[in-house]
N, C-alpha and C positions, 0 to 999 in steps of 0.2 A: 653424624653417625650416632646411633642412639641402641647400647649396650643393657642388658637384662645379667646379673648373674645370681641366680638360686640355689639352694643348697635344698634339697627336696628333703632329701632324710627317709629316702624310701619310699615316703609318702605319709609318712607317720602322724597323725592328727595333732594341731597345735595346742598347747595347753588351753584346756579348756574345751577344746572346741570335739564337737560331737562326728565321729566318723561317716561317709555316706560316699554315695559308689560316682557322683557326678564332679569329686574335685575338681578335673582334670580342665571340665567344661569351668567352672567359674575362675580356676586360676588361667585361663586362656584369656579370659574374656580383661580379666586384671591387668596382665602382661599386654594386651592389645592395647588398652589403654593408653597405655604408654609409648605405643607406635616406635617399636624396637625394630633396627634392624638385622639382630641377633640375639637368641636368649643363649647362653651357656649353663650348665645344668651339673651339679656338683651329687653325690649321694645317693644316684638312680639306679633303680634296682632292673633288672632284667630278666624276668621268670624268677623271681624267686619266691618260695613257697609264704616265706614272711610276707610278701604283698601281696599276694594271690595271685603267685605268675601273669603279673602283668610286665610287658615290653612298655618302662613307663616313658621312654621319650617316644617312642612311636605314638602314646596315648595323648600324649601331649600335643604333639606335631597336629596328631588327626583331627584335634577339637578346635587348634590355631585354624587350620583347614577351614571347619568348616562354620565358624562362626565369621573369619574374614574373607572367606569364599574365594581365596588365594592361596594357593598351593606352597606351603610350608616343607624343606628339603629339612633332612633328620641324618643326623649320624650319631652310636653311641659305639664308647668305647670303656672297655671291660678291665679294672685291674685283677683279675683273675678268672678261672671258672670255676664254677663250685655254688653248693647251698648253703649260706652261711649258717641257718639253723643248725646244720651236722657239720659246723666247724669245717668245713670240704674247701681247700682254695689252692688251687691247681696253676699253675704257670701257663699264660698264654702268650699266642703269637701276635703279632702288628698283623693286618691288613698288608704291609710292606712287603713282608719276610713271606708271604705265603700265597705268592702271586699265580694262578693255577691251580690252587687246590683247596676251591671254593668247599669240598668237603671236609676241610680238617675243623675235628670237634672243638679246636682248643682257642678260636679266632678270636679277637679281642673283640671283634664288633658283632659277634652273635656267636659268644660260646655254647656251645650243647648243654651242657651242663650249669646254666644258667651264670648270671656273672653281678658285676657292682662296678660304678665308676662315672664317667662323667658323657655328657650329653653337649652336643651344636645346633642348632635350628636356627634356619632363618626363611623369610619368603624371597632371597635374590639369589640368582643365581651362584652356582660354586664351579669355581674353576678347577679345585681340585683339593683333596681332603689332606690333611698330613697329620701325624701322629709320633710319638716318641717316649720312650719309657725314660724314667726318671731317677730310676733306685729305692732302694727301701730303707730304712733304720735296721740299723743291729738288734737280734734277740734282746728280751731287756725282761730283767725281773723286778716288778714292784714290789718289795720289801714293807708294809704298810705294819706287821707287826711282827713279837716272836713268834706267831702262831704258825706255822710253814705252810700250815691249811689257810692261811688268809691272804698267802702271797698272789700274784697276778705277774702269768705269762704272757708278753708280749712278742710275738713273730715277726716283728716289722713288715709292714704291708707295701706291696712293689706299689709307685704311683708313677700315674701316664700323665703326658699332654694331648687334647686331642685340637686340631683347629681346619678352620673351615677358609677359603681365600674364594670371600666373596665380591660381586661385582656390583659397586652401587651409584648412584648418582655423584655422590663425592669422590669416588675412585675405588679402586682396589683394595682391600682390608682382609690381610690374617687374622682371624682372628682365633683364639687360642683360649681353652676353658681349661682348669687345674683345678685337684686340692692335693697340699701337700700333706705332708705328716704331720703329727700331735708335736714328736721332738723337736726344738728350735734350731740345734744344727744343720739335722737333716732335712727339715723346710729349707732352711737356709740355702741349704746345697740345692736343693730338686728348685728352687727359685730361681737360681742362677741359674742353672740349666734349660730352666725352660724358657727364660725370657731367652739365652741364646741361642737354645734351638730355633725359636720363633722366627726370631731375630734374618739369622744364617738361611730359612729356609721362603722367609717372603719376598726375596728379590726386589720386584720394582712395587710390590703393596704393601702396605702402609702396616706393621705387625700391632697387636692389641691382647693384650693378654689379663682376662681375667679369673677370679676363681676364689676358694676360701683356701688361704693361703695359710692360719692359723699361725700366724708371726701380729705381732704388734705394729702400727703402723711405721713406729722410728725404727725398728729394726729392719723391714724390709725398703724401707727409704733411706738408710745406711750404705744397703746396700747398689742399690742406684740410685746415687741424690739428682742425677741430673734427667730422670726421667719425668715424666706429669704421671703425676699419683693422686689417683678419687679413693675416699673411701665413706662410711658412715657408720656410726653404730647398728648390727642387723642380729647380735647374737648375747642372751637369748631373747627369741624374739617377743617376748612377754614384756619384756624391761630391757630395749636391747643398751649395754654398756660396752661392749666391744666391739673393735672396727679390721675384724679379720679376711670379710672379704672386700679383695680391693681388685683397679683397674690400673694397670702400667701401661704407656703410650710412648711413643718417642717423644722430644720437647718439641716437638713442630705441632704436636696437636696440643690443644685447649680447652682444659672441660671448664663445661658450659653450664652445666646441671648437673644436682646429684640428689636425688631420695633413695626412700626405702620403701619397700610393699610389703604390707603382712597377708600371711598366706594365708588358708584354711588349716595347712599341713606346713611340720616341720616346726622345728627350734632352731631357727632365721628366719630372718626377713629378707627378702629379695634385696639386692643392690640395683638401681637402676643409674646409669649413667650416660650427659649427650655429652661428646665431644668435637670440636670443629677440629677437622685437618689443616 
């Protein structure tokens, strides 16, 4: 089982590197490379005006498409709807919650009003999508001097799980993409939760939960010492010296491998990880 987790960053050009409208094509072609059986997708933008409304796991899915000439399945899911440029971030529903009412604006997986969050792709089949919100951090004011014009509002931003339960030669695999929050408790929290979400909701396949988790590696292996933990340095990805995003597995699996990919786009480096069941 051979996992991809990226943090796109919108799409946002790497330092250094010169913007141009075919990213999507060469970082497909990178991720193929590496003969993943699932990319999870952290920072992805959904219509919003800052990327030039592009639906960017769709963009991604279609170039996996059509450079591996196998049909790549896509779900994104949205921590809010809203354009972030106008500050606009509106509360939305799961796919769950809103069963029948393929017209409601406010759906996590194609808000109207455009949305930000995280992405699944794979070329195997899915047996069925699941999703779950996470919670948010408390309002928080950065205090940085006496100037009250120099402080920084923080709204705490709601974070989801989204994961995919696909069917592969090795078996059955949730698997599960995240990013939590900047604050280390509330990672904390949304960490546990989502590995038990996962957990509670993969029955007889195998749960996998990656993502940028923005914890330290001994802190979120604090928190389950007895699970199999990959990670690498990917952030920033210029000089990457932190190992924020990481892969959690039950102890029955064993990773096997573990790099990094540098992208065209973003400040990370992809995490790519194989693990035997």
């Amino acid at each position: 089982m051979q996992i991809i987790s990226a943090n796109l960053q919108h799409g946002t050009p790497a330092s250094g590197a010169a913007k141009f409208q075919d990213c999507w094509q060469v970082i497909a072609q990178q991720f193929l490379d590496y003969h993943p059986d699932a990319i999870c997708l952290q920072e992805v933008d959904f219509y919003q005006a800052r990327s030039g409304f592009v639906d960017q796991a769709r963009a991604l899915a279609a170039a996996l498409t059509q450079i591996s000439g196998q049909t790549w399945q896509y779900r994104f899911l949205s921590f809010f709807a809203g354009q972030t440029l106008l500050g606009l971030r509106l509360p939305v529903s799961l796919p769950s919650d809103i069963l029948g009412k393929s017209r409601n604006p406010f759906r996590a997986d194609r808000p109207l009003l455009g949305g930000y969050g995280v992405g699944v792709l794979t070329p195997h089949p899915v047996r069925r999508w699941v999703s779950a919100k996470l919670g948010s951090a408390a309002p928080r004011i950065k205090i940085s001097s006496p100037d009250p014009r120099a402080w920084k509002f923080y709204g705490g931003q709601t974070r989801s799980v989204l994961g995919a339960e696909i069917v592969t030669s090795q078996g059955r695999f949730l698997v599960g993409s995240t990013h939590l929050e900047l604050g280390v408790d509330t990672a904390k929290r949304q960490l546990i939760r989502s590995w038990q979400g996962l957990s509670l909701l993969a029955g007889k396949a195998t749960p996998l939960l990656v993502g940028d988790m923005n914890l330290r590696p001994e802190v979120s292996c604090s928190l389950y010492p007895y699970l199999s933990f990959a990670s690498a340095p990917t952030f920033p990805a210029d000089q990457p010296r932190s190992c924020i995003d990481q892969l959690f597995t039950p102890p029955t699996c064993q990773v096997s491998q573990v790099d990094t990919i540098e992208m065209p786009i973003s400040d990370h480096r992809a995490l790519f990880v194989a693990v035997q069941a």
